[in-house]
C-alpha positions as CSV (number, residue, x, y, z in Angstrom):
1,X,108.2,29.2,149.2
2,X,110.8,30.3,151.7
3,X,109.6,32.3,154.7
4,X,110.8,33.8,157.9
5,X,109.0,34.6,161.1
6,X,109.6,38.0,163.3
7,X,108.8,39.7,166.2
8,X,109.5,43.4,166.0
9,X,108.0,44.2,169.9
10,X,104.8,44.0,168.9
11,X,104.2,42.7,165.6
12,X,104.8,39.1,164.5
13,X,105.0,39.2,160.3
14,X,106.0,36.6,157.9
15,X,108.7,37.9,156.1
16,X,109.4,37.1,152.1
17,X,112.0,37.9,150.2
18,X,110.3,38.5,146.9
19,X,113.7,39.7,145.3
20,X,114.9,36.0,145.3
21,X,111.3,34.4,144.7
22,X,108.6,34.7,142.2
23,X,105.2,35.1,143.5
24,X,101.6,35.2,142.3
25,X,98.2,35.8,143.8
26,X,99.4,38.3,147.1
27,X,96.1,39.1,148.3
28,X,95.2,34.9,148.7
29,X,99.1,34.2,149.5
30,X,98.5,37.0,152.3
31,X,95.4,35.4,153.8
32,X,96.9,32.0,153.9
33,X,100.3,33.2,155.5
34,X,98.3,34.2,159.1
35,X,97.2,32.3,162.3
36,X,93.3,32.3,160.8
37,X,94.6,30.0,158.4
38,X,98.0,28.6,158.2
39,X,98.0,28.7,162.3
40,X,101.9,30.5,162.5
41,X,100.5,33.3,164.5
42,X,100.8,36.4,161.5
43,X,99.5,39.9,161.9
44,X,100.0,39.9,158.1
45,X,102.9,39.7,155.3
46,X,105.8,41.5,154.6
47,X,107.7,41.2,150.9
48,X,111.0,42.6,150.4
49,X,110.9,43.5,147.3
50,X,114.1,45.3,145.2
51,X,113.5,49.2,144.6
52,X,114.4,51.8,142.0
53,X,114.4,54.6,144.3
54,X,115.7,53.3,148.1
55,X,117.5,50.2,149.2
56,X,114.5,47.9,149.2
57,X,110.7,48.1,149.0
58,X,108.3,46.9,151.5
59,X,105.1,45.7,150.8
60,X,102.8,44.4,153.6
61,X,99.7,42.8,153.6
62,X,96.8,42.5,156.4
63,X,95.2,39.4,157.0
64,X,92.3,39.8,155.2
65,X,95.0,39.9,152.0
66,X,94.2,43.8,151.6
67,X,97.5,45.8,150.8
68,X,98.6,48.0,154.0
69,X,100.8,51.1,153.1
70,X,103.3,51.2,156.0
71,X,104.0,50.0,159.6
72,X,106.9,51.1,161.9
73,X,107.4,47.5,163.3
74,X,107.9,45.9,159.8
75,X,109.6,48.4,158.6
76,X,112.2,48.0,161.7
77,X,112.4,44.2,160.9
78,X,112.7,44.5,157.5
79,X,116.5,46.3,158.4
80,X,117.2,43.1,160.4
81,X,116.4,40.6,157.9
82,X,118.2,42.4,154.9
83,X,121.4,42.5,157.2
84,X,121.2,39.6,158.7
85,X,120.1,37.7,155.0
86,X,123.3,39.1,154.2
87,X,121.4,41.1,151.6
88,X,123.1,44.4,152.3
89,X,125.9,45.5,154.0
90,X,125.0,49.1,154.9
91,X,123.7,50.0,158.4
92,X,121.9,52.8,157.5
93,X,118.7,52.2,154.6
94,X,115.7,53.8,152.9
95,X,112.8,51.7,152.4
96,X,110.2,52.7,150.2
97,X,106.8,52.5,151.4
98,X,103.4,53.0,149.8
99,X,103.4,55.8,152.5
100,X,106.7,57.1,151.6
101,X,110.2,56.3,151.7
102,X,111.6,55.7,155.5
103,X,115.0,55.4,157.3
104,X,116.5,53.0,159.1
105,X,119.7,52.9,161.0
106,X,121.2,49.5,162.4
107,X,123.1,49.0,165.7
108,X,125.0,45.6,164.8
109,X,126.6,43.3,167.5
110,X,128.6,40.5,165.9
111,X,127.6,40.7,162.6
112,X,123.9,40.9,163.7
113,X,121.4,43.6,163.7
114,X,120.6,43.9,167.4
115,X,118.5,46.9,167.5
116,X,116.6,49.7,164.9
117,X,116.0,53.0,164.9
118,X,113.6,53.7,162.5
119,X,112.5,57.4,161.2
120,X,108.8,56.4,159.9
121,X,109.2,60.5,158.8
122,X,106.2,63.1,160.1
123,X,102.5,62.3,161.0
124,X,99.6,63.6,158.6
125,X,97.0,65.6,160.8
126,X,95.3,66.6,157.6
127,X,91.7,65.2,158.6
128,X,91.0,65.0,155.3
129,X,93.9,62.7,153.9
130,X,93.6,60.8,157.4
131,X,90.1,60.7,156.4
132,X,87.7,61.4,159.6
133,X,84.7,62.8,159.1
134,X,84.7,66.1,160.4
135,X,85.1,69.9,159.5
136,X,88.1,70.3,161.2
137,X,91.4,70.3,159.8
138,X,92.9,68.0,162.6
139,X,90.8,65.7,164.5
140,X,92.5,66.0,168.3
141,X,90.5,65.2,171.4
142,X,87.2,65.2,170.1
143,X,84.2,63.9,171.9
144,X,83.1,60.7,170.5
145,X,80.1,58.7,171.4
146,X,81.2,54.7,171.2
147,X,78.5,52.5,172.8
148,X,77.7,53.5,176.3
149,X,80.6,56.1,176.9
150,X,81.7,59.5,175.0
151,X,85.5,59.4,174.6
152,X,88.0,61.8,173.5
153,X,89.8,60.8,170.3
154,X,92.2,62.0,168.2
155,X,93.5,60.6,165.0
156,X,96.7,61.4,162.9
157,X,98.5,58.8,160.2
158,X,101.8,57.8,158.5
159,X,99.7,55.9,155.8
160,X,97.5,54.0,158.0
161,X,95.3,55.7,159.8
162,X,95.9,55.8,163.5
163,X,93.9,56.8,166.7
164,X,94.5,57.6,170.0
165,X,92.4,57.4,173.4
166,X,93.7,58.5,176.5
167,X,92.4,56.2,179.9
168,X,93.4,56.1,183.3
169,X,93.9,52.4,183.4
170,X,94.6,50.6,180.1
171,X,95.4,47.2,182.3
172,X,92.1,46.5,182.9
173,X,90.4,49.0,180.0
174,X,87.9,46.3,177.8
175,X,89.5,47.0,174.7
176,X,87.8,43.8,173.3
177,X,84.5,45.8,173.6
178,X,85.2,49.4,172.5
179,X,88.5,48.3,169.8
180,X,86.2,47.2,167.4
181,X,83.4,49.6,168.1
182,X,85.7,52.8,166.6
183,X,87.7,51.1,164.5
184,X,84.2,50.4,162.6
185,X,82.5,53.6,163.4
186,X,82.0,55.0,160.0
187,X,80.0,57.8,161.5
188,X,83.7,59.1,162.6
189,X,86.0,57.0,160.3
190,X,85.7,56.2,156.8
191,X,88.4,53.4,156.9
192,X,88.8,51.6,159.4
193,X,91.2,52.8,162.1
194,X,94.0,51.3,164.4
195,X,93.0,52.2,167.9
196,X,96.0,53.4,170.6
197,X,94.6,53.0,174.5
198,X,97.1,54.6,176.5
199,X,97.8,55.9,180.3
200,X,100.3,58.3,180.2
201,X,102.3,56.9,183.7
202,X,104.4,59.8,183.5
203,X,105.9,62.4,181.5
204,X,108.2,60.2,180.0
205,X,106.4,57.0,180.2
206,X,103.3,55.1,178.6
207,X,101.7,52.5,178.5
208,X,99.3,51.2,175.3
209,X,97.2,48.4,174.2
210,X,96.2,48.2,170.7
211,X,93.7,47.2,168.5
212,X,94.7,46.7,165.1
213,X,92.1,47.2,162.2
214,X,91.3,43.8,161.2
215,X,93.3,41.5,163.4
216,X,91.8,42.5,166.9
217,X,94.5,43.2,170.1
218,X,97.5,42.7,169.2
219,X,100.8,42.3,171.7
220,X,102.1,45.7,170.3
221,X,102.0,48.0,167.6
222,X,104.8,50.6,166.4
223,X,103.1,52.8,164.8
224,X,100.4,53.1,168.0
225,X,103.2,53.6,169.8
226,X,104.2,56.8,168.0
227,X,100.8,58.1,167.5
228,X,100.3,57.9,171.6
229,X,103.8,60.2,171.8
230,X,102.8,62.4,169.5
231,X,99.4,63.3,170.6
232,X,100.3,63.6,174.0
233,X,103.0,65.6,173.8
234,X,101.4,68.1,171.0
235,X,98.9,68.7,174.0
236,X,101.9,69.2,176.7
237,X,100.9,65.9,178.7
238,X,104.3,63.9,177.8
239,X,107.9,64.9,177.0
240,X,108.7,64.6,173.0
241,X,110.9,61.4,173.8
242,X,109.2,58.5,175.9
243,X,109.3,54.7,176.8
244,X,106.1,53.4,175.2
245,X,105.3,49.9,177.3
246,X,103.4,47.5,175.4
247,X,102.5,43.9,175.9
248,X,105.4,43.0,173.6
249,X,107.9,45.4,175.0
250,X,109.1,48.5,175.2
251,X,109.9,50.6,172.4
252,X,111.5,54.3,172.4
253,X,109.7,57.1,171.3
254,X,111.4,60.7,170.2
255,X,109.2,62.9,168.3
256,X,111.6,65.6,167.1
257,X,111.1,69.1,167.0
258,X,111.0,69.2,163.2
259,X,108.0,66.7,163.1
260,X,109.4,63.5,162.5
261,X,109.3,60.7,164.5
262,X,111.7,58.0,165.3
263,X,111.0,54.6,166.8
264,X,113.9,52.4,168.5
265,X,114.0,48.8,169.5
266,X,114.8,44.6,169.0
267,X,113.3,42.8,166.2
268,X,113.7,38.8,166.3
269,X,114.0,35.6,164.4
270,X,111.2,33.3,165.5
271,X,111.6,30.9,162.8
272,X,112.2,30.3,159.2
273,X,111.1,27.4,156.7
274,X,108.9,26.6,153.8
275,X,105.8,25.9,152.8
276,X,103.8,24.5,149.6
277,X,101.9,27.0,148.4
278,X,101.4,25.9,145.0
279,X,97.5,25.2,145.7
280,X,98.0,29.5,145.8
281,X,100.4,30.5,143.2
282,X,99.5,28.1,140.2
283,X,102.8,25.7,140.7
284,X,105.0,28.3,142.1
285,X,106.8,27.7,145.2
């Protein structure tokens, strides 16, 4: 089986192109395709699968093999590897998600996809599709009691649900010790959550560190990205276009007036090869 590695700031996926390949037995093939297993440093797997109703289909994976519905930084990569793969030719694309259909539009330097803007379309608020448990129909800035501390958080989602909480210095915040504690709280969440730490620098500017359901701290996160722009600037803290700085880089951040959201930045190549994974598929490779 043919794979390739990216970095899309933040994220590092294995990406497949499932038009070109057959594959059996995802949710195993996911679990073996990660750092806890095949050691290549995966926050999960991305197919790029062919599509009746956009361009392409993406279909991504967590490590623990469960089926994710959507994720700004794959999503941006995905545009890089079906240009650069020579798989399109078009610079802008739809990609259907299982949380909708989203669009990219490719800046290309020398026949190369250098850099994405992707519109990962509005945030949910609905509490109840996001799903927290609460009698409210948005769940922004609520008090939250995690461990030894009562927090503020607010949640929203683009098909994976997303929350935000807003420190004073995320550098040297323990997000080792209070990540795990809300993503799990299922007092508050039903699913697990992706948890956004951010310091808002200034009214243009943030800075997050995030702790992604399932894999633990990650270098960056996309999608945490947008959920810290949009919460902060719904309550008048930040400017509805920001520089979001995570560990992996910095990504730009415009959350339109209409609602949606748009997400801008690199994705790389790490590396590409193969690997026998007929142990997995039944023969298949």
């Amino acid at each position: 089986m043919r794979f390739t590695k990216m970095q899309a700031y933040g994220n590092d996926y294995v990406y497949i192109d499932a038009i070109n390949q057959k594959l059996d037995n995802l949710n195993e093939l996911a679990k073996f395709v990660t750092d806890r297993h095949f050691a290549i440093g995966s926050d999960g797997m991305v197919l790029i699968c062919s599509s009746d109703v956009a361009d392409f289909r993406m279909r991504i994976f967590n490590p623990d093999g469960t089926e994710a519905e959507m994720c700004g930084n794959a999503i941006r990569s995905v545009g890089k590897y079906v240009y650069d793969h020579k798989l399109t030719d078009k610079t802008t694309l739809k990609i259907e998600t299982l949380g909708g259909i989203k669009t990219l539009d490719l800046e290309v330097t020398n026949g190369v996809v250098t850099n994405i803007r992707a519109n990962i379309s509005k945030p949910i608020f609905d509490s109840k599709l996001i799903p927290v448990n609460t009698t409210k129909d948005k769940f922004i800035m609520e008090d939250v009691k995690i461990l030894d501390k009562t927090f503020k958080l607010s949640s929203l989602s683009w098909g994976n649900p997303h929350t935000v909480l807003f420190v004073d210095d995320v550098d040297n915040f323990d997000v080792a010790k209070y990540g795990p504690a809300i993503e799990n709280n299922r007092e508050v969440f039903p699913n697990r959550t992706n948890v956004t730490f951010a310091q808002i620098v200034s009214d243009n500017y943030i800075k997050i560190r995030e702790w992604e359901r399932g894999t633990g701290e990650t270098i960056g996160c996309g999608t945490g990205c947008s959920t810290a722009v949009v919460i902060a600037s719904e309550l008048g803290l930040t400017k509805r276009k920001c520089q979001v700085e995570q560990i992996g880089g910095i990504l730009e951040i415009e959350y339109a007036l209409n609602g949606e959201l748009f997400m801008k930045g690199p994705s790389n190549f790490v590396f590409e090869s193969e690997i026998d994974v007929s142990h997995i598929m039944g023969g298949e490779k």
